[in-house]
C-alpha positions, 0 to 999 in steps of 0.5 A: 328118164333121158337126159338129166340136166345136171347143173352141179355135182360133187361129193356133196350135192346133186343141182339138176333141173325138174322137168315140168310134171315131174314127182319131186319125190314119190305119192301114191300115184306110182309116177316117176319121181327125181329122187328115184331118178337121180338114185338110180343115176348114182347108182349107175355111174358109180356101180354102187351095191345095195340102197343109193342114198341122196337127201331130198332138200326142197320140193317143186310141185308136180307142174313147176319145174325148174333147179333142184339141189339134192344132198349127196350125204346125210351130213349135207342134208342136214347143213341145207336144211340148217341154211333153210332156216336161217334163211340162207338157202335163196329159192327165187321164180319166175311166174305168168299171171294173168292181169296186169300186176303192180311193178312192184309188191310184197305180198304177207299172208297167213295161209292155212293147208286144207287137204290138197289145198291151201286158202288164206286163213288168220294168224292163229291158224295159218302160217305166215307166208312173205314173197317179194316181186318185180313185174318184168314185162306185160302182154296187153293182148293177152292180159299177162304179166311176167314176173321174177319172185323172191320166196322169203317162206316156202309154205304149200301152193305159196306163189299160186295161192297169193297171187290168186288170191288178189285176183292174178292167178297163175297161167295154167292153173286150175287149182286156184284159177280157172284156166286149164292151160296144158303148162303152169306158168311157175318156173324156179330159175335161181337158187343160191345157197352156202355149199355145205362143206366148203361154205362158198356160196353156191348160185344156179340159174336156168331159164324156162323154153316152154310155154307160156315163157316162150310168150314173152322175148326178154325171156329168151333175151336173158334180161332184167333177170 
């Protein structure tokens, strides 16, 4: 793949931007994945011999894209999956959802993964699972609200299954809606994290140009984000 967008780089992590519909890492489908991608680019910025190595911290599904951090060491690795857990490491999204959602919500859930699904299942079984959001703009012709998303818990399918759940499934999405829109509309535009080595914290923000974001101006406008 051409033209990565790298946000970041030092000897310690790799920010870049995952293009929609691309592996966060390999499956059995033998696509193209970041983390081949970015060992390869290492690899050959560097002229290093033999095995690249580059930690894989979080993951995107395969049709969200959007800011990625990828660990340079294994030292590194293991401070952003320490920062994870205690809930330093900040992923936050922005998503198209069809209907009119509240201004503002806290959805808590406990949701179980089911084969290549997750559904929302009870405190003995499932995970517990917490997003908070803010509507930032609605389309009343085409019934669509734009909202930002903090994720608080990073459980699979999280963002799609609770806002399906309640009604407002993602634009695009067939899994747990029934709209088979070419693009999801799911993007992570912000991510903030403590730099594993020098302690700063670390902020990245990148804004989605595709559909349906292009749907809604204040997008491109850059405001209330």
């Amino acid at each position: 793949m051409n033209n990565l967008n790298i946000l970041y780089e030092d000897n310690h992590l790799l920010v870049v931007i995952k293009p929609i519909n691309v592996l966060s890492q390999s499956d059995s489908t033998n696509d193209l994945d970041m983390l081949t991608i970015l060992k390869k680019y290492l690899k050959e910025k560097y002229q290093k011999k033999g095995n690249v190595y580059l930690g894989l911290v979080h993951r995107l599904d395969r049709p969200t894209g959007g800011i990625m951090v990828f660990a340079k060491t294994s030292k590194s690795a293991k401070r952003l999956q320490e920062s994870i857990k205690n809930k330093t490491f900040q992923k936050s999204y922005l998503a198209v959802v069809h209907g009119k959602v509240k201004k503002k919500d806290i959805y808590e859930d406990y949701l179980e993964k089911i084969n290549t699904k997750s559904v929302v299942s009870t405190k003995e079984k499932g995970k517990y699972a917490n997003l908070e959001y803010e509507r930032i703009a609605y389309l009343e012709k085409e019934d669509l609200s734009l909202v930002k998303i903090k994720l608080n818990t990073g459980r699979n399918h999280q963002i799609r299954l609770q806002f399906a759940s309640r009604g407002n499934p993602l634009y695009g999405d067939n899994k747990y809606g029934s709209d088979f829109k070419k693009n999801l509309g799911l993007y992570a535009y912000k991510l903030e994290f403590p730099h594993p080595t020098k302690k700063e914290k670390l902020s990245f923000l990148s804004y989605p140009n595709h559909e349906p974001f292009t749907k809604f101006v204040i997008i491109k406008e850059k405001e209330g984000l």
